[in-house]
Steps between C-alpha positions, in 0.01 A plus 500: 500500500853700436297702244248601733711598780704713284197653345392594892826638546493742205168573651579569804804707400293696272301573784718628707637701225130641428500558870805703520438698205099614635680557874722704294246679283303536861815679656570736226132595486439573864855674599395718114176536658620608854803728340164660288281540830794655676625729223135613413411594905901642540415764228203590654606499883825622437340860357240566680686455856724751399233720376314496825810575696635812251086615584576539867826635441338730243209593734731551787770729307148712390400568888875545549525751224153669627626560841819662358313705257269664797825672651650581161700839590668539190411508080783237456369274805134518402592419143643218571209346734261569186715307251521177767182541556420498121758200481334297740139585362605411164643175613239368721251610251735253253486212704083515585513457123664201504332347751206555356560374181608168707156452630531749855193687569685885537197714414502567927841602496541675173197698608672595849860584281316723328392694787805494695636662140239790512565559834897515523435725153270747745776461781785560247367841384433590862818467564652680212238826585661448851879530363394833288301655773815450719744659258308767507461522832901511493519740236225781642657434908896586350319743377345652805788420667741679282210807559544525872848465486489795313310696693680383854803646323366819425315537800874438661624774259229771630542395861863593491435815311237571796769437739799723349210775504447432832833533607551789345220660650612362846800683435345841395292483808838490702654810322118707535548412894836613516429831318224519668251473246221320749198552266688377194617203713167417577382505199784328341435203796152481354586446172744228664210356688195517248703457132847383566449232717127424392608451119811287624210272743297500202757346224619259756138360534469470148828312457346265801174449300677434174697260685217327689289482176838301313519282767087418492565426102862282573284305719186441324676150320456343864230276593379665788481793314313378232257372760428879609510683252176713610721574782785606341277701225383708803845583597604542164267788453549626825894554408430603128256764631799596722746536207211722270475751820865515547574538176316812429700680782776468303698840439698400159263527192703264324574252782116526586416420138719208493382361864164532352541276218667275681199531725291380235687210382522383907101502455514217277476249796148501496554301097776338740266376747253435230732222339620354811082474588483278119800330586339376811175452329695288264703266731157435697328381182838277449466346814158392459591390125809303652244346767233376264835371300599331730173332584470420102826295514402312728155433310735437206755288699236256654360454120863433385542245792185314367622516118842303714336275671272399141820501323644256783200279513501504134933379516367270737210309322827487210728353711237202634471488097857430469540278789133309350731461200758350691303288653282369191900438336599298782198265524512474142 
């Protein structure tokens, strides 16, 4: 009877101890199990939330950089647009790479990335034929101005010499009166009237048009402007016209000779105008490219928004994995 309780003892206590040990064995396996589940969905939620926020950030440093690069008004600013932009392309292209090999369907944004690529590669050489057409614009106006400067000045030069003549004929008339010299007088008053004063009339307009035409050119870089410039090409010849007329009247062979190259360079506006008419041209075709930019962003955003939201039903169905696993541990 002692033996047999004692045996049932041991039997019982081995028992429990076989208990303990599988409740044991049970524990390790399900928190190695859970620690497995959790490690295995970590490494993949972990990444590819980060990758779908540094696309947005990606996308939205591209339109950013697009925007910036339209109104570029510099070499050193629009180089720097085009390497972001290259930056960003690079990188987004990177991480629709990685995503894909993860499983994500891409192929709808990788097509639109490309796209957006071509196009800001159109819109990048627009702008950099914008920025050379404008420094020459700056180069030929100095130029021109620098031209009618020159002939303002010697316009000035052979008003005053008209107007010391025409003193000095004023005076002469006064000593012909007083010695009483009334035919010379008059026809000393004549030359006053029809050369003297007539030359000095005559340089002073073509100082004015000189003038007139620099200011026309020093104001061609504003917009309004730019929005007339058939306008301002009618005036423009009107005034040049002006300065060719005046400019044969001129007494000095040498002065007339220089006026008349000068001339010649002033009638270089019409290339002037010309560039200014491509620059327009150009920024026209920019807007239209930053327009249909725009609108492919937003194509492109939308499909980046749907890669999130896969990517965050995808972390999802991984955590209800994990917290399955949890749950299968603690019934266990």
């Amino acid at each position: 009877m002692n033996l047999s309780l004692t045996k049932r003892l041991w039997i019982g206590f081995g028992l429990m101890a076989a208990l303990t040990l599988i409740s044991t064995l049970v524990g390790w396996y399900n928190l190695r199990f859970v620690s497995q589940v959790e490690q295995a969905n970590t490494q993949a939620l972990i990444p590819t939330m980060d990758m779908a926020r540094q696309l947005s950030e990606a996308s939205a440093w591209e339109l950013f950089s697009a925007q910036n690069l339209t109104t570029a008004d510099n070499e050193n600013m629009w180089l720097a647009q085009g390497r972001m932009l290259t930056a960003q392309s690079l990188k987004i292209t990177a991480l629709l790479k990685t995503l894909r090999e993860q499983g994500f369907d891409t192929s709808a944004i990788e097509q639109q990335e490309k796209e957006i690529a071509q196009s800001l590669s159109h819109q990048g050489e627009m702008v950099g034929e914008r920025l050379k057409l404008r420094a020459q614009q700056q180069q030929l106006s100095q130029q021109i101005i620098e031209a009618t400067a020159d002939v303002a000045e010697m316009a000035r030069g052979q008003a005053s010499n008209a107007a010391t003549s025409a003193g000095a004929t004023q005076a002469s008339i006064y000593d012909l009166i007083e010695s009483h010299q009334g035919q010379a007088a008059e026809h000393a008053l004549d030359r006053l009237i029809d050369i003297d004063l007539e030359y000095y009339n005559q340089m002073n307009e073509l100082r004015l048009s000189a003038l007139r035409v620099q200011q026309m050119v020093m104001n061609l870089g504003n917009n309004q402007a730019q929005n007339n410039l058939a306008a301002l090409e009618t005036q423009l010849n009107a005034a040049v016209r002006e300065l060719h007329r005046r400019q044969i009247r001129i007494e000095d062979p040498l002065v007339r000779t220089q006026v008349a190259g000068a001339v010649n360079s002033i009638s270089r506006y019409v290339d002037l105008l010309a560039l200014y008419r491509q620059d327009n041209d150009i920024t026209t075709r920019l807007q239209i490219l930053s327009q249909n930019n725009i609108e492919q962003f937003t194509r492109f955003s939308s499909e980046v928004s749907q890669l999130v939201d896969i990517i965050g039903q995808r972390n999802q169905t991984g955590l209800a994995h994990l917290k399955q696993a949890s749950q299968r541990g603690q019934n266990l």
